[in-house]
VEXVEX-816048 format. One record per residue (C-alpha): x, y, z negated; residue in one letter; residue number from 0. Coordinates in steps of 0.2 Angstrom, whole numbers, padded with zeros to 4 digits. Each point is the difference from the previous one (the first is absolute). Example, Ala and Ser with C-alpha at 12.3 -4.5 7.8 and 13.67 -1.06 7.14 Angstrom:
X	Y	Z	r	k
0062	-0022	-0039	A	0 $
0006	0017	0003	S	1 $
This chain:
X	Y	Z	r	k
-0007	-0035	-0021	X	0 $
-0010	0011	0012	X	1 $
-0008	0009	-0015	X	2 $
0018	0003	-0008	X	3 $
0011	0006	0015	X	4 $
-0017	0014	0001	X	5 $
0001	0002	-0017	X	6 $
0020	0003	-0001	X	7 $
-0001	0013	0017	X	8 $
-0012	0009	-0006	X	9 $
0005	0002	-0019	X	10 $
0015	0006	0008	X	11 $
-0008	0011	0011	X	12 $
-0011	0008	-0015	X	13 $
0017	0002	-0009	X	14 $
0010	0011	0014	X	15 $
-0015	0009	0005	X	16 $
-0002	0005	-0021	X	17 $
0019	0007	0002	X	18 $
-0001	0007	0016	X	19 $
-0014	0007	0001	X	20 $
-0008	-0006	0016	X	21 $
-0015	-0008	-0008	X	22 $
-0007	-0015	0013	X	23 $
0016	0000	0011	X	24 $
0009	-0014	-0008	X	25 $
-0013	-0009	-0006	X	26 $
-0009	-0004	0016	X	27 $
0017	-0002	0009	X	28 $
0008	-0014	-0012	X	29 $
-0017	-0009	-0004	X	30 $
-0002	-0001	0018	X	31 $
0018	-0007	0001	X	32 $
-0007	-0010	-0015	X	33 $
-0013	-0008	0012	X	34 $
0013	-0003	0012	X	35 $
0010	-0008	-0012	X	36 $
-0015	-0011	-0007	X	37 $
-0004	-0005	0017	X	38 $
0015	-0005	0004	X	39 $
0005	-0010	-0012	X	40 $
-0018	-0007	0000	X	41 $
0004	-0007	0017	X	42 $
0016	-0005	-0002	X	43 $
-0005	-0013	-0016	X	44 $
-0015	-0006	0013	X	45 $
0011	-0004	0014	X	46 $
0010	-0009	-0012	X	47 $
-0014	-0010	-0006	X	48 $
-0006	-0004	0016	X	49 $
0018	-0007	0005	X	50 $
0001	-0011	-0017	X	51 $
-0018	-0006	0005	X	52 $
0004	-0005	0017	X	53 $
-0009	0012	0012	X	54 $
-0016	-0005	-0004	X	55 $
């Protein structure tokens, strides 16, 4: 999931940067929101899990 939500931002990234012209601009700002993404996503499946499993 992490690797993908990267994946997606900063393929998306690449592609605006290849129209506009602003070559890492994009790239680096949507895989970092990417990340964020990832992360958050990440965390929200674990504290899920962790309320299915009983706390412990």
């Amino acid at each position: 999931m992490l690797v993908a939500c990267i994946a997606i931002g900063g393929g998306l990234g690449y592609f605006l940067d290849s129209r506009l012209h602003t070559s890492p601009l994009f790239t680096l700002i949507l895989g970092v929101a990417g990340f964020a993404a990832g992360m958050r996503q990440l965390l929200r499946r674990l504290s899920k899990d962790m309320k299915n499993d009983g706390g412990s």
